[in-house]
C-alpha positions in Angstrom: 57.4 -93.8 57.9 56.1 -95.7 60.5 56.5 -99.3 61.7 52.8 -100.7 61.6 51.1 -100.3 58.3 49.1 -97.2 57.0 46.3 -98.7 56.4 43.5 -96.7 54.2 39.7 -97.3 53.8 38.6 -97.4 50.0 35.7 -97.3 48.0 36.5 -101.4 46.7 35.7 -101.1 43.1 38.4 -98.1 42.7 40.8 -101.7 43.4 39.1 -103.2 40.4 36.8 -105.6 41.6 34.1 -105.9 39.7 31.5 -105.4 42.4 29.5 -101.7 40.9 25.7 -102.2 39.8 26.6 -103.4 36.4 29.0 -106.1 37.1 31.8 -103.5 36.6 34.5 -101.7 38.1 36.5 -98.1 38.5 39.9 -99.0 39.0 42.1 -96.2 39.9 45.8 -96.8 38.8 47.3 -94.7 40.8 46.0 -95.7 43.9 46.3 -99.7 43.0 50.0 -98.9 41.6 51.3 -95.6 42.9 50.3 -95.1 46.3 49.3 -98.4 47.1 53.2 -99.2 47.5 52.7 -97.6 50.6 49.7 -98.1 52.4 47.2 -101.2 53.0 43.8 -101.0 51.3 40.9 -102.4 53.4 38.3 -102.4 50.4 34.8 -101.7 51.2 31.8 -102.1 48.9 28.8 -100.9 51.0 26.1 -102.5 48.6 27.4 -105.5 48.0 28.4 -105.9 52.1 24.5 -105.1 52.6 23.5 -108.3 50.9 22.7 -106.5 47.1 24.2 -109.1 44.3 26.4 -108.6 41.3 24.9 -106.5 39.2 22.0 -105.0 41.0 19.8 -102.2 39.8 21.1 -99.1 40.5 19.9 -97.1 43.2 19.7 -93.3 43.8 19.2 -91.0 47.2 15.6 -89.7 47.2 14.5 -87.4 49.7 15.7 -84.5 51.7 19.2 -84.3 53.0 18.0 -84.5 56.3 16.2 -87.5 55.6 17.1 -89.2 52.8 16.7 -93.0 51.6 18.3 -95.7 49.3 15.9 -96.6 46.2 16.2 -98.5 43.0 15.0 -96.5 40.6 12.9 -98.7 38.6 11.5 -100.5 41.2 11.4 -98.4 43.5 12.8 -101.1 46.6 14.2 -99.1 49.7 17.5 -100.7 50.9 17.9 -98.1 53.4 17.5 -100.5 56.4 19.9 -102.7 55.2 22.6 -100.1 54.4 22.0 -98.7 58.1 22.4 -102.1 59.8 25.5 -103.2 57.8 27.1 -99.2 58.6 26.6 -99.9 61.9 28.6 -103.2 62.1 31.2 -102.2 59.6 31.8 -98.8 61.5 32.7 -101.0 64.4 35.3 -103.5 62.4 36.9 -100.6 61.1 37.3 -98.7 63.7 39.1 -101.6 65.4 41.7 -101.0 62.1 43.0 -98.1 63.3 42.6 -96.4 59.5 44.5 -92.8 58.5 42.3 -92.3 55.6 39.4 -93.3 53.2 39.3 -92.8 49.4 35.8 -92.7 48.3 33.7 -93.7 44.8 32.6 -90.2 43.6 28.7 -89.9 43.1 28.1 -93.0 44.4 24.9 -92.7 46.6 26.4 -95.0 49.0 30.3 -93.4 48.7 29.8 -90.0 47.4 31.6 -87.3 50.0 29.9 -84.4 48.5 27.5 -83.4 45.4 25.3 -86.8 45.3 22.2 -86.4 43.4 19.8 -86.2 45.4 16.0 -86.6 44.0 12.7 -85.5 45.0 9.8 -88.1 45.5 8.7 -86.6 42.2 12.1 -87.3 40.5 13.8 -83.9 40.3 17.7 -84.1 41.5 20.1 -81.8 43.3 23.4 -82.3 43.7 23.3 -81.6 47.5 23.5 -85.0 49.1 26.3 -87.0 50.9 26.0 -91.0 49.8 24.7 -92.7 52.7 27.6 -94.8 54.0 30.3 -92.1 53.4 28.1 -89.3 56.0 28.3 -91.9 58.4 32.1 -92.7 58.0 32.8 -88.9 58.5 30.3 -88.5 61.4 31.9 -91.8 63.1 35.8 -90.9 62.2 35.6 -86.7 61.7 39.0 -86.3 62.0 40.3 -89.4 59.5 41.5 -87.3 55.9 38.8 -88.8 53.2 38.6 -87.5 49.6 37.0 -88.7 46.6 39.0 -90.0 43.6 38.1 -87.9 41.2 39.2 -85.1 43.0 42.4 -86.7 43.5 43.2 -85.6 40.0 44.1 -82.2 41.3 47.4 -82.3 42.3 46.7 -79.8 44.5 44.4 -82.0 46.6 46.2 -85.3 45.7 49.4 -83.8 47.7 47.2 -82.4 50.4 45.2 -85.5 51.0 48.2 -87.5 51.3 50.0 -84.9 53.3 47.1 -85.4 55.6 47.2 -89.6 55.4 51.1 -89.9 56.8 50.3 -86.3 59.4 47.3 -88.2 61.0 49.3 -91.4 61.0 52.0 -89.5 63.2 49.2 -88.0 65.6 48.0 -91.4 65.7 51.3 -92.7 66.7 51.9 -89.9 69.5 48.3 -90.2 70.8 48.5 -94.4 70.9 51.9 -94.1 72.7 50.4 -91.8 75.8 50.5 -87.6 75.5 52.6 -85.9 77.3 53.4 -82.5 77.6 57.4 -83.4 76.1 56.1 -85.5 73.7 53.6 -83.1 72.6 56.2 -80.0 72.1 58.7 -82.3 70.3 55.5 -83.0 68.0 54.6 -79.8 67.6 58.1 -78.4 66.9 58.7 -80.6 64.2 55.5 -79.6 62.7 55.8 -76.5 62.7 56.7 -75.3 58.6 54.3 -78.1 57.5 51.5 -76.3 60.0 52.8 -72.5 59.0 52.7 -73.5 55.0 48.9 -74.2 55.6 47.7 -71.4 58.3 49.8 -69.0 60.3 46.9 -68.6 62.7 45.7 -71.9 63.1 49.4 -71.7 63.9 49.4 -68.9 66.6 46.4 -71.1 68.0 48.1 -74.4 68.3 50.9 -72.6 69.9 48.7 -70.9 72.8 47.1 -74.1 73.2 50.9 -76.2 74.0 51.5 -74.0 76.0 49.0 -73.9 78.3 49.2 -77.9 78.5 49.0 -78.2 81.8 46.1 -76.6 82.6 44.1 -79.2 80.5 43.4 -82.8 81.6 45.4 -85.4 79.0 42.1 -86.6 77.2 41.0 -82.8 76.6 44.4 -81.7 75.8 44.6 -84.8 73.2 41.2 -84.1 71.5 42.0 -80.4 71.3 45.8 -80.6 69.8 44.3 -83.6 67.3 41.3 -81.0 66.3 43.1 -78.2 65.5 46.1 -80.2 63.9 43.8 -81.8 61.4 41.7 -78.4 60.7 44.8 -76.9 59.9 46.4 -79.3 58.0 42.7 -78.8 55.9 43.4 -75.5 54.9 45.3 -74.9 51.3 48.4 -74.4 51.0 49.2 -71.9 48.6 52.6 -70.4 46.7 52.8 -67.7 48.5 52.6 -69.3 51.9 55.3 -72.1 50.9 57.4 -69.1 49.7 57.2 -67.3 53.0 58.4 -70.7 54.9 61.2 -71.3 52.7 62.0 -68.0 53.6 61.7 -68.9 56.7 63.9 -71.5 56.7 67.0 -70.1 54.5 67.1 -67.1 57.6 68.2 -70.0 59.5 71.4 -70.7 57.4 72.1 -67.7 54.8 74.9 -65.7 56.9 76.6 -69.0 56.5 76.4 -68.5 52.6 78.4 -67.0 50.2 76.5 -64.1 48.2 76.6 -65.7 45.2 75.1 -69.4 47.1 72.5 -66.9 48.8 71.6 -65.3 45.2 70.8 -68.7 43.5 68.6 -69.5 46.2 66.6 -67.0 46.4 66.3 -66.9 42.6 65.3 -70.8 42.8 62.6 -69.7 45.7 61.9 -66.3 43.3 61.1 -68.7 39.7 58.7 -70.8 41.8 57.1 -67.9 43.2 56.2 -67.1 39.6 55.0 -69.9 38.7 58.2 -71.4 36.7 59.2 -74.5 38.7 57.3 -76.3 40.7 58.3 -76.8 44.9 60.5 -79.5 44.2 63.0 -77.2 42.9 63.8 -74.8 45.4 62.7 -77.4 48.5 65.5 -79.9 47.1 68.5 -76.8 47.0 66.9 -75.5 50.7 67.4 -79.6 51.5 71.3 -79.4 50.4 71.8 -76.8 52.7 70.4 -77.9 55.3 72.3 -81.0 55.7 75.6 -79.0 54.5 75.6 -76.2 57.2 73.7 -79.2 59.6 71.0 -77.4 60.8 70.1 -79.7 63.0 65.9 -77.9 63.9 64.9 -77.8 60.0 67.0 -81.3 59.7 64.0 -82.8 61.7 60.8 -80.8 60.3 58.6 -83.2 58.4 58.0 -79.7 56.1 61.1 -81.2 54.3 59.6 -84.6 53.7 55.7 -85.1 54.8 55.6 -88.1 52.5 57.8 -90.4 50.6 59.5 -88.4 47.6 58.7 -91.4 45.4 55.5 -90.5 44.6 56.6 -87.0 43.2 53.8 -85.0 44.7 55.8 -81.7 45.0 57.2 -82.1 41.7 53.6 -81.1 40.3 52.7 -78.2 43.0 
């Protein structure tokens, strides 16, 4: 979708290299195989990239969120120094990489995004921590899309999180080649179902905020639009919402249809409303029309086609 590669932060052993505590790895075959067609992995293994060897003991959060550190658990050694001084340098390199994502190791208390253990000095755990490397990726890069694998299981939040990937990599692409008020409409506009399928107000907010452009100086302008784009793009989609934009969308053709074209349409978008196809279905009839009548406005909305259709995300959602 773009010229220059998507390239996509991951927690290294999901590649499977044997690089976890015990010599082992997590491979994830749908990122190495599926999606992996279509990005560029730059693997990171905080640990190892901290100077710990292959296998290591394995190490656990201990402390208070607030202030947490890095122990082995047996021995009780605190790497904590080490993992700050190697974040710091590898925050630099990869912010130089320009990334539009990061899949992280789930639980790991250097890659966990949410619900690391964390234990008390006297060795009672909650699940209330954030691994210490992954907190600093998201405080460094808040707006980069970042999920966990395991979670990826959902399709639900496998489609959203890749949704997100190739959306930031076009915000990336507008903001790299200079913001301007055109360029920003024309951006917006093509957005638009995607951003309605996901929030109607964050919506009416991103609307008020184009136009009033002018008023805003280009850096606050860009850091606003890229906010709010992102936030919104972060909130579920749900049936009913996608079912309100196709709606939506056939109001732009249907007087164009015959009555019986218009009444298997809306009985496509009707059976995936109640749960008997998935969005694939009526998406890929509301597609046909579209390029039959040439309706040139939803021709152009990414809403039709946020990510490749190879890797069948829609056809499970």
């Amino acid at each position: 979708m773009t010229a220059s590669p998507i390239r996509l932060g991951i927690s290294r052993c999901l590649l499977g290299d044997e690089v976890r505590f015990d010599g082992g790895h997590k491979q994830d075959h749908f990122l190495t195989d599926v999606l992996g067609r279509y990005v560029e992995w730059v693997p990171v293994c905080p640990e190892v990239e901290a100077g710990l060897g292959i296998p290591r003991e394995a190490m656990r959060l201990v402390g208070s969120p607030r202030y947490l550190r890095l122990m082995t658990i047996t021995s009780k050694q605190d790497h904590t120094a080490a993992m700050e001084t190697m974040i710091e340098e590898r925050l630099d390199s990869l912010h130089k990489l320009d990334l539009s994502g990061f899949v992280f190791k789930r639980g790991s208390p250097s890659c966990g995004v949410e619900r690391v253990r964390v234990y008390t000095p006297q060795g009672m755990p909650s699940h209330s921590g954030v691994g210490i490397f992954a907190k600093a990726f998201r405080d460094a890069f808040p707006l980069i899309p970042v999920e966990e694998e395991g979670r990826l299981c959902d399709s639900l939040l496998r489609e959203n999180f890749i949704e997100r990937v190739f959306c930031y990599r076009r915000l990336q692409n507008l903001l790299h080649n200079g913001l301007n008020r055109q360029e920003l409409i024309r951006f917006h506009t093509i957005h638009k179902y995607l951003l309605l399928s996901h929030s109607q107000q964050h919506y009416k907010t991103m609307g008020q905020l184009v136009a009033q452009a002018e008023r805003y100086r280009p850096k606050d302008l860009t850091a606003k639009y890229a906010d709010l784009f992102m936030k919104t793009l972060a909130v579920r989609a749900t049936v009913r919402k996608h079912v309100n934009v196709l709606q939506h969308i056939v109001g732009h053709f249907k007087k164009r249809m015959s009555p019986r074209e218009k009444a298997e349409l809306l009985g496509v978008i009707n059976d995936y409303h109640q749960g008997l196809t998935p969005l694939i279905v009526p998406l890929t009839l509301v597609k046909h029309y579209v390029q039959f009548f040439d309706v040139s406005y939803i021709r152009d909305q990414v809403y039709l086609n946020p990510h490749p259709k190879e890797l069948m995300l829609r056809n499970h959602v």
